[in-house]
N, C-alpha and C positions, 0 to 999 in steps of 0.2 A: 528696501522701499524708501523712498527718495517722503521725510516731512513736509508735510507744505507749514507755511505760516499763513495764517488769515489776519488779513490785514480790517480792521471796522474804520472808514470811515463818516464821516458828516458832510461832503460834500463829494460830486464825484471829479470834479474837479485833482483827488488829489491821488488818482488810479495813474495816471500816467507821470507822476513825477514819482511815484516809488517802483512803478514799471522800469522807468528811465535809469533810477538806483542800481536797483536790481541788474538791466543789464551792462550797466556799468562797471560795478563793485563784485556781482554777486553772480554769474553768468551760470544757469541751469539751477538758480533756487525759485521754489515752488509758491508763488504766492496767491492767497485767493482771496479775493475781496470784496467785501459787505460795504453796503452806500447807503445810510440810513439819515437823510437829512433832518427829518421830525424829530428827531433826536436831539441835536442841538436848539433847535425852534424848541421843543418841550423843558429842556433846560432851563434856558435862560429864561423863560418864561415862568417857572415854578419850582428851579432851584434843581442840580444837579441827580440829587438823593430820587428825584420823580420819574427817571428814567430807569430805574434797577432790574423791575422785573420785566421790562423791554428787553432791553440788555441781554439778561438771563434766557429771556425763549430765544433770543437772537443766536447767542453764542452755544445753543443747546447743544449741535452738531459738531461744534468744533474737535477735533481731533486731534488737534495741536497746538501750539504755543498761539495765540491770539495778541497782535500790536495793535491799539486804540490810539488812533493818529489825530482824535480830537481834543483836545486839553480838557474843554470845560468838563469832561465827560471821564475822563483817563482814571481819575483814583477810584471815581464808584466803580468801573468796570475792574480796576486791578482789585479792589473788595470781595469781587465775585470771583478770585479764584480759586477757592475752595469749594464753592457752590458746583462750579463747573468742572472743574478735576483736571483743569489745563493752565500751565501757566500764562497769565496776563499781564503786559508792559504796557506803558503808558512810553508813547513816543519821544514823551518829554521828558523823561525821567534822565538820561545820559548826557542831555544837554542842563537840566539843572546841575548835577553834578559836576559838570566842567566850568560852569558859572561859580559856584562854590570856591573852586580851583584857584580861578582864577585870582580871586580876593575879595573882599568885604562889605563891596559898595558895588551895588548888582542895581541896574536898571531893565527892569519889566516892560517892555511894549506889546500891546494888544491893539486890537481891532475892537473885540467885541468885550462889555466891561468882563461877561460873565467867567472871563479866564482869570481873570486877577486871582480872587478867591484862591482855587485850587494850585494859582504859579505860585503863587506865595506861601501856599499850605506847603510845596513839593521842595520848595529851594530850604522854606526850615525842613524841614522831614530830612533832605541829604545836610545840609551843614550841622546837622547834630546840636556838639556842646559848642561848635562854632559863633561867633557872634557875627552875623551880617546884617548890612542895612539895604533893605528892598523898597523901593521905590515903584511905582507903577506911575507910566504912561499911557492915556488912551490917543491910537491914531485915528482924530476927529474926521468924521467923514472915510474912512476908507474902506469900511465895508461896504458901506452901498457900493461904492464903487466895483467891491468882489462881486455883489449877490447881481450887477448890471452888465457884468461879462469884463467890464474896463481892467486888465490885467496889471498893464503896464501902468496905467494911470496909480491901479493901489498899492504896487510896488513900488512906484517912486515916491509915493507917499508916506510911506514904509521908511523907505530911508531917507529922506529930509528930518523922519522923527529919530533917525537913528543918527545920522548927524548932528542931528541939537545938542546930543549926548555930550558933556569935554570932563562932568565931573565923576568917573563910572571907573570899574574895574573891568567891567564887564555889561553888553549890552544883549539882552534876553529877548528873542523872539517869538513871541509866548506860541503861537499858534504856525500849524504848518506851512499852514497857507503864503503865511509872509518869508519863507525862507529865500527865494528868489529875490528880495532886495538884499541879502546880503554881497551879494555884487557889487552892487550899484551905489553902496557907502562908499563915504572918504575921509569918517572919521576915524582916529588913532585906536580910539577904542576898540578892542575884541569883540564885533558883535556874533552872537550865537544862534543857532536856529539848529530844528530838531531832524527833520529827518532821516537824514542820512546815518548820525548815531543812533538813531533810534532804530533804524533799518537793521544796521549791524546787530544793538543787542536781540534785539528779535529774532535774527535770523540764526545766532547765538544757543538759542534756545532751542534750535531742532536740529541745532550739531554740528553746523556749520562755522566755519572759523571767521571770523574779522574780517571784513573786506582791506 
């Protein structure tokens, strides 16, 4: 019997970029996906921790390894995987780590502030006894742009903010949503975006090997 992964997002916007993954990388994995926008809208509104036992009746059914593809959200949910009795990944988790990697001087870019908080709890959490310096960037204006359909427009705004970048080791894309401008960069710097690694380790977890 073939594991599905359930994928939880915050927007539905991001069903058909890890469908795309998926047939890409991963051709006959099983993936099923939860769209829970209030979820982030509740977040940022009153703080991460507010969303738990939402979370909790959400993921009740889960049967398998569950990816949380929304940052502000990622750690309370990876919290509950004891609660649940399923392993839980934060999408961002594989791309923090590679940020780490890469070297010491890590630039954070967001959309919305409420990622800051937990990108920067996730990049210490993976660098350990490591010493890095995180920085955070907000890209002004570019979520409206998302929550107004304008794709291309918050993507290229995306990366104008990711080009400013010249003094970085590494430039972080906190949220899934903006991985699509990493294309569309031309700075030197290694920008990073989540999910594609994060696809992988997820998919990792119901047996599947590495795309």
């Amino acid at each position: 019997m073939v594991t599905a992964l359930t994928l939880l997002h915050t927007s539905p916007a991001h069903v058909p970029v890890f469908e795309a993954l998926r047939d890409a990388h991963h051709p006959g994995a099983v993936l099923r996906h939860l769209v829970a926008p209030e979820l982030l809208d509740r977040a940022r509104d009153r703080g991460p921790e507010s969303v738990a036992a939402e979370l909790l009746a959400l993921l009740a059914d889960a049967d398998g390894p569950v990816l949380v593809t929304c940052s502000t959200i990622g750690a309370v949910a990876e919290s509950l995987a004891p609660a649940l009795g399923v392993p839980v990944v934060r999408v961002d988790r594989p791309m923090a780590a590679e940020a780490v990697r890469r070297g010491a001087r890590i630039v954070v870019l967001a959309t919305v502030e409420s990622t800051f908080g937990p990108t920067r709890a996730l990049i210490a959490e993976e660098a350990g006894t490591r010493a890095v310096s995180v920085r955070t960037r907000l890209v002004a204006g570019a979520w409206e742009l998302f929550e107004a359909g304008d794709t291309p427009g918050y993507l290229a705004a995306v990366a104008r903010a990711a080009d400013a970048v010249t003094d970085a080791d590494a430039v972080v894309l906190a949220q899934a949503s903006m991985a699509g401008a990493a294309p569309l960069v031309r700075t030197t710097v290694p920008v990073l975006s989540s999910p594609r690694p994060g696809l992988d380790a997820g998919l990792r977890l119901t047996g599947r090997p590495a795309g």
